[in-house]
VEXDREN-2710 file (C-alpha; in Angstrom, 1 decimal):
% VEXDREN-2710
k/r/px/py/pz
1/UNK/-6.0/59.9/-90.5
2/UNK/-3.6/61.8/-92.7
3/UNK/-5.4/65.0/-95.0
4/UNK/-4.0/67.1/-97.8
5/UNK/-3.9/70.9/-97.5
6/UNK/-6.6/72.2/-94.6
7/UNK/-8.8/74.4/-97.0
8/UNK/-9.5/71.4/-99.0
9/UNK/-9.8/68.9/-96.1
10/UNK/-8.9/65.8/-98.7
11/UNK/-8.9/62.4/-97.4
12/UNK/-5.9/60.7/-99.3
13/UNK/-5.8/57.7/-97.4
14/UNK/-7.7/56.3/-94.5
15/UNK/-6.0/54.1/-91.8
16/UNK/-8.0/50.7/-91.4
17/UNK/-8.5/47.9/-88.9
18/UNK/-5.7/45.6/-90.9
19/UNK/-3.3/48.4/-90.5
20/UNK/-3.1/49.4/-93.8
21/UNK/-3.6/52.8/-95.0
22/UNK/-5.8/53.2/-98.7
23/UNK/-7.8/55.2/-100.6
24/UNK/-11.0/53.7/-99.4
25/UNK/-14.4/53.7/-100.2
26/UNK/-17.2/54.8/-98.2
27/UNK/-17.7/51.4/-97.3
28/UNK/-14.4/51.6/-95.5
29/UNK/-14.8/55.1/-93.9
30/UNK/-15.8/57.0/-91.0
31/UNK/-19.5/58.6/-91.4
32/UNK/-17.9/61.9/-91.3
33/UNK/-16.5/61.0/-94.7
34/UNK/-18.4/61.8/-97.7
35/UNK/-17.4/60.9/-101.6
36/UNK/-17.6/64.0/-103.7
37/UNK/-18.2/64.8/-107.0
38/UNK/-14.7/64.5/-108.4
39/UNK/-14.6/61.1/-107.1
40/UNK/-12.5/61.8/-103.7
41/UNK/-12.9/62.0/-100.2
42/UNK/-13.8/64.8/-98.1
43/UNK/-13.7/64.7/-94.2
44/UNK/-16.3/67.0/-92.0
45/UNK/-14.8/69.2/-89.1
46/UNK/-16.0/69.5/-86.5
47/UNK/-16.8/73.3/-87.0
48/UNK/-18.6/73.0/-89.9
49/UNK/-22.3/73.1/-90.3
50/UNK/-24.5/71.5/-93.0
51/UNK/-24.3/74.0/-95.4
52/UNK/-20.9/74.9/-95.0
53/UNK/-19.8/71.0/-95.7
54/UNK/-22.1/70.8/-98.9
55/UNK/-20.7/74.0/-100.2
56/UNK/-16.7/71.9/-99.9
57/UNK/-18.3/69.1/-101.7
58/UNK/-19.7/71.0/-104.5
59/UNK/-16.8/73.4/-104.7
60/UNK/-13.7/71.0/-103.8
61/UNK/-11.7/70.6/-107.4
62/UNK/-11.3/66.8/-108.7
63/UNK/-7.4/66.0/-107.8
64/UNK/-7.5/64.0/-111.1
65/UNK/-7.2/66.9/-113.5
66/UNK/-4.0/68.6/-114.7
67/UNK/-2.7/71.2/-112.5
68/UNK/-1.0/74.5/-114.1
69/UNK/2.4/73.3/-112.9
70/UNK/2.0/70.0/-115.2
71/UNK/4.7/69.3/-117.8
72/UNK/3.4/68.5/-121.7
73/UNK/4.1/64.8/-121.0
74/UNK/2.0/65.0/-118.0
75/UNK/-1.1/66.6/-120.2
76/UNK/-0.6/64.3/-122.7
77/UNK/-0.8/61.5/-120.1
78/UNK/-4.2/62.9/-118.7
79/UNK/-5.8/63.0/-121.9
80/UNK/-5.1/59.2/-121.8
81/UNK/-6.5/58.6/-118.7
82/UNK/-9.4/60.8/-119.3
83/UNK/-10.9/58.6/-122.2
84/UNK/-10.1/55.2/-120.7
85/UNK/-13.0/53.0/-121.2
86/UNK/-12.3/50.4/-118.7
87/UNK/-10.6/50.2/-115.3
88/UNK/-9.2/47.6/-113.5
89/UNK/-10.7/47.5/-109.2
90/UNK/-8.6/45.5/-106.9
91/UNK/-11.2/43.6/-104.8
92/UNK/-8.2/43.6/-102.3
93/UNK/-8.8/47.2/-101.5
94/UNK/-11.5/48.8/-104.1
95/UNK/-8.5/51.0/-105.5
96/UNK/-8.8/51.5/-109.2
97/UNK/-4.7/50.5/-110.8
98/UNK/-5.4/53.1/-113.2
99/UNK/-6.2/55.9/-110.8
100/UNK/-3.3/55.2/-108.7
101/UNK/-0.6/55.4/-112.1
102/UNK/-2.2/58.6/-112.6
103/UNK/-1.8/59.9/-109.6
104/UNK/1.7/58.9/-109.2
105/UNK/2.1/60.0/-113.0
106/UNK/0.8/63.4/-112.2
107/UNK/2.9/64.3/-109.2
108/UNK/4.3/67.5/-109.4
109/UNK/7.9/65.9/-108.5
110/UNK/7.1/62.3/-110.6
111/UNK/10.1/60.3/-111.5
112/UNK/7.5/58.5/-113.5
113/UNK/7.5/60.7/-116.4
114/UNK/10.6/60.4/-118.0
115/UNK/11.5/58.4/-121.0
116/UNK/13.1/55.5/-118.8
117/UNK/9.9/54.6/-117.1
118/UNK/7.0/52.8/-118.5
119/UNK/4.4/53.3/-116.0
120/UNK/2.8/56.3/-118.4
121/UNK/2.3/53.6/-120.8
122/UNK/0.3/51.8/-118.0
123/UNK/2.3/49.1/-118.1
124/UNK/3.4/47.7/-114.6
125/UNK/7.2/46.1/-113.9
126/UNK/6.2/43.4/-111.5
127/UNK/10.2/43.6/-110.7
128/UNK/10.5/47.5/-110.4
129/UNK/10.6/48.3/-106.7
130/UNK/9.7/52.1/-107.5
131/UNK/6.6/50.8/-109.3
132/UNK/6.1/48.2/-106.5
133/UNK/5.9/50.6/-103.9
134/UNK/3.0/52.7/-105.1
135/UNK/0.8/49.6/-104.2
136/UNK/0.1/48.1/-100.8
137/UNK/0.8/44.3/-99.7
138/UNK/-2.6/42.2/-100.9
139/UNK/-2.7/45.2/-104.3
140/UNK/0.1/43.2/-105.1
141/UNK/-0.7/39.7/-104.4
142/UNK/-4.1/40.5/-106.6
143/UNK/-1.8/41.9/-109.5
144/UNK/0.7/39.6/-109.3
145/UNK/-2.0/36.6/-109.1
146/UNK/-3.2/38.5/-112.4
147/UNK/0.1/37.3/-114.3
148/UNK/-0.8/33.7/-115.9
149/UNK/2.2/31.3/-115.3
150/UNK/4.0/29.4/-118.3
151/UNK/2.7/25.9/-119.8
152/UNK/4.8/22.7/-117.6
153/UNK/7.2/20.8/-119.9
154/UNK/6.0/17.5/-121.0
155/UNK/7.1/14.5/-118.8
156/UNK/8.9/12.7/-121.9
157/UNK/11.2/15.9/-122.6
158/UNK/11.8/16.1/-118.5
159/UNK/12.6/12.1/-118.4
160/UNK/14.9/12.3/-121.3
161/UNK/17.0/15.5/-120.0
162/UNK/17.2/13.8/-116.7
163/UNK/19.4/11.5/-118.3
164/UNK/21.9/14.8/-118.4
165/UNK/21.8/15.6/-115.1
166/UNK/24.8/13.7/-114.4
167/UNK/27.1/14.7/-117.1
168/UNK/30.2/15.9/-116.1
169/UNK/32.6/15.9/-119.3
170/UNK/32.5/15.8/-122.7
171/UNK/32.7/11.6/-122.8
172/UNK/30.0/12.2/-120.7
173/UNK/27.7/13.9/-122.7
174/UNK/28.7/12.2/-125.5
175/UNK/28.1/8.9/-124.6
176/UNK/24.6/10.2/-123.5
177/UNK/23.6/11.8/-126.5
178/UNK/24.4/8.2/-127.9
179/UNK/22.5/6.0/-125.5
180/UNK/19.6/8.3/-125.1
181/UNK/18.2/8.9/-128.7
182/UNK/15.2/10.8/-129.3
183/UNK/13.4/7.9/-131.2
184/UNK/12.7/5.1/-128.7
185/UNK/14.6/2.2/-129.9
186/UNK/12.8/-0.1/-132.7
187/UNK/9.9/2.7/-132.9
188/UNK/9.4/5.6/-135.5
189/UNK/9.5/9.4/-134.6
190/UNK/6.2/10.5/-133.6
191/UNK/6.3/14.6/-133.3
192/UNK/3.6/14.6/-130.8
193/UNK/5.9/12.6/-128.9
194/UNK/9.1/12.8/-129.8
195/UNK/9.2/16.3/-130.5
196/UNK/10.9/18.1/-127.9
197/UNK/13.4/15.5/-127.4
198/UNK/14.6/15.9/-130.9
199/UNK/15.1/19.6/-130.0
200/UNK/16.8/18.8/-127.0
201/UNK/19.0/16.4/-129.2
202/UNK/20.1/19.2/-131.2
203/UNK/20.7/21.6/-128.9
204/UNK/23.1/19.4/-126.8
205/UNK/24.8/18.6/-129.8
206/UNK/25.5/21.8/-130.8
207/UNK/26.8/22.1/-127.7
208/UNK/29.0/19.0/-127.7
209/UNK/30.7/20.5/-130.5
210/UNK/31.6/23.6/-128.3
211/UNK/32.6/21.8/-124.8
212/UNK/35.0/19.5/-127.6
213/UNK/36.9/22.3/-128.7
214/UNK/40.7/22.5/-127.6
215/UNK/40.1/26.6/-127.7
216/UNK/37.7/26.3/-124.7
217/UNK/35.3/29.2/-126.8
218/UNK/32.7/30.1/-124.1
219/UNK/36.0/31.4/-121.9
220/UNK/37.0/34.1/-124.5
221/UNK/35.3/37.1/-125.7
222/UNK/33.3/37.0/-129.1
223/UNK/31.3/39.2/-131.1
224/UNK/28.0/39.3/-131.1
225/UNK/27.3/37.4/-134.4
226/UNK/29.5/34.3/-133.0
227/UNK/27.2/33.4/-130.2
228/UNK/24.1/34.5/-131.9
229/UNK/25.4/31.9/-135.0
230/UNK/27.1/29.1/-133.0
231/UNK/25.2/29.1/-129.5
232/UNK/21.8/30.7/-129.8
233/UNK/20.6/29.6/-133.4
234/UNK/20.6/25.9/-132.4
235/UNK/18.9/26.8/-129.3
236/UNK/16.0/29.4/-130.4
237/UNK/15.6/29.8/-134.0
238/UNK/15.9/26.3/-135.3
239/UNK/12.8/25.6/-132.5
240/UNK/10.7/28.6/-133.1
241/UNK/10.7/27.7/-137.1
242/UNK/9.1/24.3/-136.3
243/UNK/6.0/26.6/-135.0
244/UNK/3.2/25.9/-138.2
245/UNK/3.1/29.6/-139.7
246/UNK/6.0/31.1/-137.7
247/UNK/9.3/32.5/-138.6
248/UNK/12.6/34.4/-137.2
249/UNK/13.9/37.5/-138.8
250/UNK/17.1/38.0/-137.6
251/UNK/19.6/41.2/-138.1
252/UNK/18.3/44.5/-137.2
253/UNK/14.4/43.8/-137.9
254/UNK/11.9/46.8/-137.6
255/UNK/9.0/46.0/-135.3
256/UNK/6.2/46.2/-137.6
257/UNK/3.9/47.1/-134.4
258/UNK/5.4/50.5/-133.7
259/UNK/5.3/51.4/-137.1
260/UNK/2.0/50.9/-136.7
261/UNK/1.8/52.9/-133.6
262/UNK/3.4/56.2/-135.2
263/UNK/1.1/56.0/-138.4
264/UNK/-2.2/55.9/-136.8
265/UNK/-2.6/59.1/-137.6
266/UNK/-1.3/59.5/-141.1
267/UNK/-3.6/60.4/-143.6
268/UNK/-1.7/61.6/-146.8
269/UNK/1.5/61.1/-148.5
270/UNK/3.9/63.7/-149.7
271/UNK/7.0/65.5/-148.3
272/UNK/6.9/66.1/-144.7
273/UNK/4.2/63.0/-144.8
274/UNK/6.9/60.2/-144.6
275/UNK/5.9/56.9/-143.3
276/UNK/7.4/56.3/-139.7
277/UNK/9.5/52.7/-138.9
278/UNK/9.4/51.3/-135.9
279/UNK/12.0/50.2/-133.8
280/UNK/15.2/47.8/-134.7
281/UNK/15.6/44.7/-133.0
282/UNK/18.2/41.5/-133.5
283/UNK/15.4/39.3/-134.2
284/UNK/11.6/39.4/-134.4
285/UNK/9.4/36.4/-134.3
286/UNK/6.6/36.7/-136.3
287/UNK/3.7/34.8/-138.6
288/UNK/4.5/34.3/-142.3
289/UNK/2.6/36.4/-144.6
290/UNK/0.8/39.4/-145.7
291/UNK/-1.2/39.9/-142.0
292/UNK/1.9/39.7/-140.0
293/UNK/1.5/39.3/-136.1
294/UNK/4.6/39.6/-133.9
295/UNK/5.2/37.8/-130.9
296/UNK/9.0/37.8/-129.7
297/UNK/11.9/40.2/-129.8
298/UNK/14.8/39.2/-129.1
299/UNK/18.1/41.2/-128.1
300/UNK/21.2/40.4/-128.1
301/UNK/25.0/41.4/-127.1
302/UNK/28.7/40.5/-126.7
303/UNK/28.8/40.8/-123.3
304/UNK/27.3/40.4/-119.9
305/UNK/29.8/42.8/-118.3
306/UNK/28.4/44.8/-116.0
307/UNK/25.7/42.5/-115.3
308/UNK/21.9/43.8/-113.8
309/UNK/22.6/47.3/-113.6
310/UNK/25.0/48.0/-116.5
311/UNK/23.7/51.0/-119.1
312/UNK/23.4/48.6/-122.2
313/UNK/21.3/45.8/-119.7
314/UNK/18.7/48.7/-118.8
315/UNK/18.5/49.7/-122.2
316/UNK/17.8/47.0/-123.8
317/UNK/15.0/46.1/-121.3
318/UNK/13.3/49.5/-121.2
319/UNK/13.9/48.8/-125.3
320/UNK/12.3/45.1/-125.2
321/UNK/9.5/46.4/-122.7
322/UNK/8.1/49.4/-125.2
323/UNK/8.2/46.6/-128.2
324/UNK/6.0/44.4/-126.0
325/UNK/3.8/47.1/-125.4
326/UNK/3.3/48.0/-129.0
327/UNK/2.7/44.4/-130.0
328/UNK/0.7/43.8/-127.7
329/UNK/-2.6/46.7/-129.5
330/UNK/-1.7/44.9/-132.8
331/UNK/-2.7/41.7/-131.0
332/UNK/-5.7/43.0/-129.4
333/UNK/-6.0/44.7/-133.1
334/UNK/-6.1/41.7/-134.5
335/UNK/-8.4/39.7/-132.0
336/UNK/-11.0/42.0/-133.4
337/UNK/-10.7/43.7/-129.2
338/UNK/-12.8/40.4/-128.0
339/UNK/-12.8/40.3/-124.5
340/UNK/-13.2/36.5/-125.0
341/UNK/-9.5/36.2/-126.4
342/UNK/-7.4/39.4/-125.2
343/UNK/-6.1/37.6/-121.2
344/UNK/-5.1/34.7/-122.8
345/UNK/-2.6/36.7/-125.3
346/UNK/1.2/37.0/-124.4
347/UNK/3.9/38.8/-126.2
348/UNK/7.7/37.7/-125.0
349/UNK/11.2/39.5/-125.0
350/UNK/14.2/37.7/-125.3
351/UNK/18.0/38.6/-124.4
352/UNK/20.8/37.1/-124.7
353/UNK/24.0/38.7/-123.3
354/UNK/27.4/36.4/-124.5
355/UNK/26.2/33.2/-123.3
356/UNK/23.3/34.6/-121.0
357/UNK/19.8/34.0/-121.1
358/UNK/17.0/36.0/-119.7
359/UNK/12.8/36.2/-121.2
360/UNK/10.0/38.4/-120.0
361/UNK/6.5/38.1/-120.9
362/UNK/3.7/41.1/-120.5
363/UNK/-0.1/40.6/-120.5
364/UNK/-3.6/42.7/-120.3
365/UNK/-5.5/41.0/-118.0
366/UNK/-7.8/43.8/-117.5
367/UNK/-9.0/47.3/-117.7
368/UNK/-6.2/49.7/-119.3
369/UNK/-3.3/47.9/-117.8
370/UNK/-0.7/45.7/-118.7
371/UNK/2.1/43.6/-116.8
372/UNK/5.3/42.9/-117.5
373/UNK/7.3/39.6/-115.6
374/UNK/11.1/39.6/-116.1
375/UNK/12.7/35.7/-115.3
376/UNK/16.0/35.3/-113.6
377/UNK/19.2/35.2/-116.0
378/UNK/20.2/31.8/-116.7
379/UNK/23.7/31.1/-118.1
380/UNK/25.2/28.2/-120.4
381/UNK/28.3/27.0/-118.3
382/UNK/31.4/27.5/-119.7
383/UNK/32.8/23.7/-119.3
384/UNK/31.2/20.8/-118.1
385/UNK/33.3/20.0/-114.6
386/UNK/30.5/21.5/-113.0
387/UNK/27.3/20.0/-114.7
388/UNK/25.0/21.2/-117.8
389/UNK/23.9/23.0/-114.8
390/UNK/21.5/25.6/-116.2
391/UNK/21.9/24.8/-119.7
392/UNK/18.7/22.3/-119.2
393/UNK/17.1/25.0/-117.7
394/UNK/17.3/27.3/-120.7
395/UNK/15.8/24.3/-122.3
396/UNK/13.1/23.6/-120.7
397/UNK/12.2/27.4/-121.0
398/UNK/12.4/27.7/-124.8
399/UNK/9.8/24.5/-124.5
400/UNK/7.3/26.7/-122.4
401/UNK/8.0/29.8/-124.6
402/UNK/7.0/27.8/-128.3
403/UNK/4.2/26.6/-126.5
404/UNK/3.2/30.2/-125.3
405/UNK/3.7/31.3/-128.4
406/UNK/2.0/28.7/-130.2
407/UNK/-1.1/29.4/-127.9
408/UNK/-1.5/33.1/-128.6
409/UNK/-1.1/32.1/-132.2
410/UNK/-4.5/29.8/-131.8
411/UNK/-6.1/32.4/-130.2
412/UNK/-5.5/34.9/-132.7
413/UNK/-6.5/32.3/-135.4
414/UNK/-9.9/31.4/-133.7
415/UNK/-10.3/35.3/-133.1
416/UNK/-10.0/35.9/-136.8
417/UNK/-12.0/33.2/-137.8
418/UNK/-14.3/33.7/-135.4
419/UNK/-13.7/31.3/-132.8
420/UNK/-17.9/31.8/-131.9
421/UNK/-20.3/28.8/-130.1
422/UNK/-22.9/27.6/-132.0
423/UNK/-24.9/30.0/-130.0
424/UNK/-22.7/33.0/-130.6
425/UNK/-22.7/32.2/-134.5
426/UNK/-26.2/32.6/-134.3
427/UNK/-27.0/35.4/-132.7
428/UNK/-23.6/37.3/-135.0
429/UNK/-26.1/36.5/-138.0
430/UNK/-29.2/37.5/-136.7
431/UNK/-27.6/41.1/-135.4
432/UNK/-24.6/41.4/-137.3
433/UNK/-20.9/41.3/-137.3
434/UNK/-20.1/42.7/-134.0
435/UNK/-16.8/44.8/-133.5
436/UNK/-15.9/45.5/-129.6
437/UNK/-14.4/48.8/-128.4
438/UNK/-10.8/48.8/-127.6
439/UNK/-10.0/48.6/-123.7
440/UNK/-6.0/48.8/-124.3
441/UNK/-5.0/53.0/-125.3
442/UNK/-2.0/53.1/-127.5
443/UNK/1.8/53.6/-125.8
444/UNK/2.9/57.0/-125.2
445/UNK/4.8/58.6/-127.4
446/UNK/8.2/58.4/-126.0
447/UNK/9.9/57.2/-128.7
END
């Protein structure tokens, strides 16, 4: 058994009959072991009589209050956590997520707390091994579990691109394209049906046109503009604008969310009074009109060099993660807070490095906390010898992206049209329109 400083006799973890150690409940500890009032663990000596143990449980300070040593960002934190409405409670180990960011938050030494992390946002990196370790084996099989996995591709778009999987030149993949049409011969294009494959079709033509050239163009260094223009518009924004009441802003687009984030507060006009912007991104998609909901960014750059761990790589995911974050209030915003619709909503980042492509997704499944999933980075191939290779790949992802996107988008209409049972209907007219507290606080400040 492992205590914190003897005049407090603290039980911060408790070892148990699987091995592991955790914060347990009383369920899980000795009778020795009493919960007291500030919502810890206190272990009885030996020495100590009645009286003397009650007087530690009554006296002992909660460890979940700011010490004097805490920063600003660290106060600021704790007020957060202080007026969180709902927690989430693995059932793996009866450890609350929330208390556990706070307490690794509120370290004296936290790494947590800088600008680079964003745990204080309560927002778990299911790929950060610094965030992973702060949980134990089954915490993370529960959390991970927690992450909803992307719609399958439809069986006619997998048939027809396995007609690709072959292709090994440009004859190759032209004489494919020919013989595999997206409209089944003598028959009319259904979109239902024939959908996807027409956006397959496109995209492999645009392609074409690239593997053709004599100048070999995805071996030579371009600026940003040229891939986002010749490689990525065919692939991304010509299938996200077939979305009913969707569109793509490209070109240094402010995210509308954040703006919304750094304005909550504003309550006149006037010099010193200025409405805030959020951040710039290469592209935003987002619904058309007045009410406008985001639901990708997208980022974008001339190069992969450096790969993973290059400066401009982290930045633009730490930048990608704090817009998801942000967008995803205005969607609970907008689904009036209804427990019945927030799990199911996703927002997605996008980036594309030269010919690179890489998505992440977050969700609040429950309580205060949301996750973030990164995908692996898949790459176009620069010349066919090898295959189209992951080229289907990216694909097949952008399929299950419109589709994720196209889903949030229903459940934000049926939120704000009320998306109620009969029954619910009734019982809203009897007692009134009902507005739910929000269970999601806002990002921190860091930006």
């Amino acid at each position: 058994m492992v205590n914190s400083p003897r005049d407090y006799h603290h039980v911060t973890t408790v070892e148990r009959s699987d091995g592991y150690f955790a914060r347990g409940s009383p369920k899980t500890f000795p009778p020795e072991i009493l919960e007291d009032p500030g919502g810890h663990f206190v272990q009885r000596l030996a020495h100590e009589s009645d009286e003397d143990f009650q007087s530690i449980l009554e006296d002992t300070p909660s460890p979940r209050t700011p010490s004097p040593e805490s920063t600003s960002a660290q106060q600021t934190f704790w007020a957060v956590y202080r007026d969180i409405p709902e927690k989430w409670k693995l059932k793996s180990t009866e450890r609350v997520v929330e208390d556990i960011i706070h307490d690794a938050c509120m370290a004296t030494d936290s790494n947590f707390m800088s600008k680079s992390s964003l745990l204080p946002s309560f927002v778990i990196d299911l790929g950060d091994e610094d965030v992973k370790r702060l949980f134990l084996p089954p915490e993370l099989d529960e959390i991970n579990a927690a992450m909803p996995g992307l719609p399958p591709p439809d069986d006619v778009l997998l048939g027809y691109l396995g007609e690709f999987a072959s292709v090994r030149s440009v004859e190759e993949l032209r004489a494919t394209l020919h013989k595999n049409h997206y409209i089944p011969e003598g028959g009319t294009f259904d979109n239902a049906r024939d959908g996807n494959k027409f956006y397959a079709y496109l995209a492999l033509n645009t392609m074409l046109n690239i593997y053709a050239s004599p100048n070999r163009p995805l071996t030579s260094d371009h600026c940003e503009d040229w891939f986002t223009s010749s490689v990525w518009a065919s692939i991304i924004d010509n299938y996200i604008m077939s979305i009913p009441g969707i569109t793509l802003d490209r070109k240094e687009t402010h995210l509308r969310a954040t703006g919304i984030r750094k304005n909550r507060s504003r309550t006149r006009t006037g010099k010193g009074n200025y409405r805030k912007s959020g951040r710039h991104y290469d592209g935003i998609i987002h619904s058309i009109g007045e009410g406008c909901v985001e639901y990708v960014v997208l980022e974008a750059s001339a190069s992969e060099k450096g790969g993973e761990t290059s400066t401009k790589y982290l930045d633009d995911w730490l930048k990608i993660g704090r817009g998801l974050r942000d967008m995803m209030n205005v969607l609970h915003l907008q689904a009036n807070h209804n427990p019945k619709f927030l799990p199911h909503l996703q927002a997605i980042g996008i980036m594309n490095s030269a010919s690179t492509f890489q998505y992440s997704r977050m969700v609040s499944p429950v309580g205060n906390i949301c996750l973030l999933k990164r995908e692996d980075v898949l790459t176009i191939p620069a010349g066919l010898n090898g295959g189209l290779g992951q080229l289907l790949h990216i694909i097949t992802s952008m399929v299950k992206l419109r589709r994720t996107v196209d889903m949030t988008r229903s459940w934000i209409v049926s939120a704000v049209e009320g998306g109620l049972t009969p029954e619910e209907l009734d019982r809203e007219l009897r007692e009134g329109f009902k507005s739910y507290p929000a269970r999601l606080s806002w990002a921190d400040e860091a930006d």
